[in-house]
C-alpha positions as CSV (number, residue, x, y, z in Angstrom):
1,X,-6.2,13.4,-17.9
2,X,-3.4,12.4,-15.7
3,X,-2.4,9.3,-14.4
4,X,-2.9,9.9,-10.9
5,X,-6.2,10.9,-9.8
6,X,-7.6,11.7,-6.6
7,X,-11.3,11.4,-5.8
8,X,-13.9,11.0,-3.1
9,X,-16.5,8.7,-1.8
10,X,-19.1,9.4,1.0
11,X,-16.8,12.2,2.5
12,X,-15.7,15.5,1.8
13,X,-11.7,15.9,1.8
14,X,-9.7,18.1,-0.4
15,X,-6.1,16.7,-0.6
16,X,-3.4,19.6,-0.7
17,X,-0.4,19.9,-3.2
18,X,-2.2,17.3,-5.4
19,X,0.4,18.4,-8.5
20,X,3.3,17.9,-5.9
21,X,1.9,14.9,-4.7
22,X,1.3,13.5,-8.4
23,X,4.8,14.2,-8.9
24,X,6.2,12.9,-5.7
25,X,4.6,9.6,-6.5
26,X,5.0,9.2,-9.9
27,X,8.9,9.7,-9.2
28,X,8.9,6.8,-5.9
29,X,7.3,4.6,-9.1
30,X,10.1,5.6,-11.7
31,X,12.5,4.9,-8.9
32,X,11.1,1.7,-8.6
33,X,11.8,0.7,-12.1
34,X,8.1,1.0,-13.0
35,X,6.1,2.7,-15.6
36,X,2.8,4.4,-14.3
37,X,-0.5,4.1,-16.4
38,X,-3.6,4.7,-14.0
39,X,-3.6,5.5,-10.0
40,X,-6.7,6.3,-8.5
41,X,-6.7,7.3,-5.0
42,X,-10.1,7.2,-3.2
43,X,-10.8,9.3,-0.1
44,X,-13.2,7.9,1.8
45,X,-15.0,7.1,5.8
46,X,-14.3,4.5,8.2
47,X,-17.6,2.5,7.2
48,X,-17.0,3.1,3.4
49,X,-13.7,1.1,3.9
50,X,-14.7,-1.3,6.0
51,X,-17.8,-2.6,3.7
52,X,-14.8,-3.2,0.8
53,X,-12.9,-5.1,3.0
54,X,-15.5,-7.1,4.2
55,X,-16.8,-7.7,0.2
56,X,-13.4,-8.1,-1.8
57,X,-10.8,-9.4,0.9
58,X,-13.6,-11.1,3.5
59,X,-12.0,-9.2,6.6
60,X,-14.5,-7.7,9.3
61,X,-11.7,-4.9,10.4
62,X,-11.3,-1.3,9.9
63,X,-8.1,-0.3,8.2
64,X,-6.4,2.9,6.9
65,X,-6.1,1.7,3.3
66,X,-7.1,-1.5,0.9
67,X,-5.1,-1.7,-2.4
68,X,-6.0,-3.1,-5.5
69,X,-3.5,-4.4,-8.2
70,X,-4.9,-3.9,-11.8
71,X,-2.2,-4.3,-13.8
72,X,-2.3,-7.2,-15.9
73,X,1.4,-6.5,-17.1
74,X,4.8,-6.7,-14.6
75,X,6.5,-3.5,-15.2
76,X,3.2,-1.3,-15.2
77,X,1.1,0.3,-12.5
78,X,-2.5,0.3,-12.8
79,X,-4.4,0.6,-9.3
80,X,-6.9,1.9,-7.2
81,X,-6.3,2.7,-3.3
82,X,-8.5,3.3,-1.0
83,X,-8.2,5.2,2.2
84,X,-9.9,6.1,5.4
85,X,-9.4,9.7,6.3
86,X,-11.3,8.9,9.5
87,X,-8.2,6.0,10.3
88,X,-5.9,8.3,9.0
89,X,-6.4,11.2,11.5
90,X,-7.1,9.1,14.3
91,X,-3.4,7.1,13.4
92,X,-2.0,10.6,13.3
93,X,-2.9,11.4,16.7
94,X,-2.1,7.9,18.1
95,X,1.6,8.2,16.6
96,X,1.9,12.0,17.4
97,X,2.5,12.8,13.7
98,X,0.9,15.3,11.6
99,X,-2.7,14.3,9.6
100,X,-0.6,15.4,6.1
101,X,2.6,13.3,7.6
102,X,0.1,9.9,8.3
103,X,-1.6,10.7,4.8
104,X,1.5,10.9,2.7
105,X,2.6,7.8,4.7
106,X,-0.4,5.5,3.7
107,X,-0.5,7.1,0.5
108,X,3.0,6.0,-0.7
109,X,2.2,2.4,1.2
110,X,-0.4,1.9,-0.7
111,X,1.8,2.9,-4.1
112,X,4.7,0.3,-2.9
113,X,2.2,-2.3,-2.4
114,X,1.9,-2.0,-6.1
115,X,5.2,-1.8,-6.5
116,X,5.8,-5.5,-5.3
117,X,6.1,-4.6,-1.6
118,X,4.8,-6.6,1.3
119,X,4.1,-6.2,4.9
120,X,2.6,-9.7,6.4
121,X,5.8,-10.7,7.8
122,X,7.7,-8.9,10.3
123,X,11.1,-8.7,7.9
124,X,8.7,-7.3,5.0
125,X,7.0,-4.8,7.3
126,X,10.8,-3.4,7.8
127,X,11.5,-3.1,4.3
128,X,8.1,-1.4,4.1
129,X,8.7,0.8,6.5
130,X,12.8,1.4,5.5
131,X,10.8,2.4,1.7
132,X,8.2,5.1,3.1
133,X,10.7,6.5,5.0
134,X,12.5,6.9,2.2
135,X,10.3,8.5,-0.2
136,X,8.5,10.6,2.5
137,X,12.0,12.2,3.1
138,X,12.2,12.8,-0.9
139,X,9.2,14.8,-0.8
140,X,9.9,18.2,-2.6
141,X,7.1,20.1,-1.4
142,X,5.6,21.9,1.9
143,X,4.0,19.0,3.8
């Protein structure tokens, strides 16, 4: 089974290049000086997401992504990530990017989150941004 899995909840979304897109991640957490155990990425709706943010983090917002550290060791990344596909393609139209472009963005933020990465304060949401800019450009397949 690999290490990186993709699934669904309460929506139907196929993601494309998932082996490319396994590989591109797992490389951004090698990069990072980090050994990958279990990623699980969860596709899901607007109201899916919002209901875990309101029960785990107590925040009545809707968001693009919620993260959650398992990893009980530093070095290791365990995780699952959630993201809205509805947030996702409405962000892609508000920044005039593509859907795959605002996907692969929020699916590598949610990955550096694990990887130790803030984005609270404004200097931290730099570095953020400085890091998917980064690995989105190292992206070795068709987007």
């Amino acid at each position: 089974m690999p290490a990186i899995q993709f699934f669904e909840e309460d929506i139907t979304f196929k993601l494309k290049n998932k082996t490319q897109v396994r590989q591109w991640i797992g490389n951004t957490i090698v990069a990072e000086g980090f050994k990958l155990k279990e990623l699980n990425y969860i596709f899901c709706s607007d109201a899916y997401l919002l209901q875990i943010n309101q029960q785990y983090l107590d925040h009545d917002t809707y968001t693009d992504i919620v993260t959650f550290d398992n990893a009980e060791d530093k070095g290791i990344i365990i995780g699952d990530i959630f993201i809205s596909i509805e947030r996702i393609r409405e962000n892609a139209a508000k920044f005039s990017v593509s859907e795959s472009d605002e996907l692969h963005r929020v699916i590598i933020h949610g990955a550096l989150h694990l990887l130790g990465y803030k984005d609270k304060m404004p200097a931290d949401k730099k570095k953020m941004t400085q890091k998917e800019d980064l690995y989105l450009n190292m992206r070795g397949f068709i987007k």
